[in-house]
C-alpha positions, -999 to 999 in steps of 0.1 A, spaced: 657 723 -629 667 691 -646 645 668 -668 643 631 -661 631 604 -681 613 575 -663 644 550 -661 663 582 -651 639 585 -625 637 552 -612 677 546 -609 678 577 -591 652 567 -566 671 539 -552 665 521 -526 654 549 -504 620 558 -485 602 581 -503 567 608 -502 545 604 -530 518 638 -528 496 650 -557 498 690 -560 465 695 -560 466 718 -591 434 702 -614 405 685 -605 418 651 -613 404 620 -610 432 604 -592 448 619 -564 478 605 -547 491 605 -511 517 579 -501 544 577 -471 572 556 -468 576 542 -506 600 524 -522 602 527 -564 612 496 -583 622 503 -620 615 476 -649 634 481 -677 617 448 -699 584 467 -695 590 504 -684 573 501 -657 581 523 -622 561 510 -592 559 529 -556 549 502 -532 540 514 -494 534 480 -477 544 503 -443 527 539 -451 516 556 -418 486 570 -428 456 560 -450 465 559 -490 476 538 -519 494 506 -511 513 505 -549 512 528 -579 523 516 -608 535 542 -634 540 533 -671 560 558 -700 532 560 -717 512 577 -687 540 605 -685 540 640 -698 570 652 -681 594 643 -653 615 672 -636 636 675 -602 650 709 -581 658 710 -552 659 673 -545 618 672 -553 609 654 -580 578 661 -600 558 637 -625 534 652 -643 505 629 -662 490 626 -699 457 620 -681 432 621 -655 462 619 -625 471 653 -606 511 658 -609 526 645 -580 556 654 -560 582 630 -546 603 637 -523 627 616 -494 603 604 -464 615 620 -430 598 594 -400 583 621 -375 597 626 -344 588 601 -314 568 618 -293 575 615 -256 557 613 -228 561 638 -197 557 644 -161 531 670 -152 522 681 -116 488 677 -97 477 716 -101 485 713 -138 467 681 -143 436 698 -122 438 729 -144 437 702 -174 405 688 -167 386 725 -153 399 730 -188 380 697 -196 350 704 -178 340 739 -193 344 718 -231 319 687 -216 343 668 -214 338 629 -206 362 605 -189 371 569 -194 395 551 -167 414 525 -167 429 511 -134 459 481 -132 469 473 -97 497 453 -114 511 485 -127 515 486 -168 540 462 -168 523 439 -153 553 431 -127 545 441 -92 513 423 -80 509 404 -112 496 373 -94 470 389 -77 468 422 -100 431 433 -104 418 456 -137 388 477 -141 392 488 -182 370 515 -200 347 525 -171 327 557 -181 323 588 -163 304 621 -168 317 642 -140 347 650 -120 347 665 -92 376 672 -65 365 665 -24 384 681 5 413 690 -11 430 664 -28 401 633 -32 395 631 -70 362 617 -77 353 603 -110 310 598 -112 280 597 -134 254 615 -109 251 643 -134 237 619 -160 200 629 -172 170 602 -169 167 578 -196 130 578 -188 107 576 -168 80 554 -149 45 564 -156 39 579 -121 64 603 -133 96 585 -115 128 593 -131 145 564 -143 185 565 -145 217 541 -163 228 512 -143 257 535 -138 246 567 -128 259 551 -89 290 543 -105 322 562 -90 357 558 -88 377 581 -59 420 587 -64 436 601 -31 457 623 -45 483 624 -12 489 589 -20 500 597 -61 539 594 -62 538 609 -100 514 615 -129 526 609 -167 507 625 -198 506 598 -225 518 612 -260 503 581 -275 468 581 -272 452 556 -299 444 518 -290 437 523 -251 400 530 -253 371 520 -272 371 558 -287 396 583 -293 408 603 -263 416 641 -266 446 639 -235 453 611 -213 473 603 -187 491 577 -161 487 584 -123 511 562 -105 504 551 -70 523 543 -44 504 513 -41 512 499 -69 482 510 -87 484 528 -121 455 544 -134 448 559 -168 425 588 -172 416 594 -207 399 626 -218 368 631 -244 361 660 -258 
């Protein structure tokens, strides 16, 4: 184990990436959780400041450390550990790693059927998103037609290989006063995908930004149309 000082520190840091994470030892006021951070040194005012203008999750955006805010810098093993006078946990640095990009991959239609039985038994709900330009936009882009977010409550699979996507097991919202069941405006609503007709079906290891909530498993079922449609799955 070797002791640093705060300059030490700083020139050692360079100009790499770096994972700021407070050890959670005390109950401190300040806790600290940064990804991809640079440190800048200044040697007029002794100053060393992590700045994370890129972070990948939810955290500081700069945290400026002063000498007289240190108790004790050490490093093993390539981590390097600040510890605080006051009211900061001690925090461990170490060298950011990016995460591996995650890819997506072809599944087959009984494996995507066993996904959603899987789905149903949890209540699962669906939303579906259909481009008949494809995702790129290129084939049938003149004419292309999309249908984005549309809900469903039920899936169901007729004669084989017709997926049906509908709301008809949606509950009343009310009711008139002779008693009459009122329903949504889209309890009617259905979308059918003849699955003879799907040339392959792509689970999506990206998930976020397609729908107006966050999506469990989703996936692209290519056409050979043309079509593409995107099942995403709530649960």
């Amino acid at each position: 184990m070797r002791t640093l000082t705060l300059e030490e520190l700083g020139r050692e840091l360079g100009e790499k990436e770096w994972t700021l994470e407070s050890k959670h030892e005390y109950e401190a006021a300040i806790l600290i959780e940064m990804e991809k951070a640079i440190g800048f040194y200044e040697e007029d005012c002794e100053e060393l400041t992590f700045t994370a203008g890129n972070r990948l999750r939810d955290g500081l955006g700069s945290l400026r450390i002063t000498k007289p805010m240190v108790y004790g810098i050490t490093e093993q093993d390539g981590i390097y550990t600040v510890t605080f006078t006051d009211s900061i946990d001690d925090i461990e640095i170490t060298e950011w790693e990016p995460l591996p990009v995650q890819q997506n991959k072809t599944v087959g239609v009984e494996e995507f059927f066993k996904v959603l039985e899987d789905a149903k038994k949890k209540s699962a709900e669906y939303f579906l998103h259909l481009n008949s330009g494809n995702l790129e936009g290129k084939a049938g882009a003149n004419n292309s037609v999309e249908l984005a977010d549309a809900y469903f409550t039920k899936y169901e699979v007729l004669s084989g290989m017709l997926l049906a996507f509908s709301n008809s097991n949606r509950p009343p919202i009310n009711h008139k006063e002779d008693g009459t069941p009122l329903y949504p405006v889209d309890s009617n609503t259905g979308l059918f995908i003849k699955m003879d007709k799907v040339v392959h079906i792509e689970e999506v290891a990206n998930t976020e930004d397609w729908f107006v909530f966050p999506v469990k498993r989703m996936f692209h079922i290519y056409m050979n149309t043309g079509n593409v449609v995107t099942v995403g799955i709530l649960y």
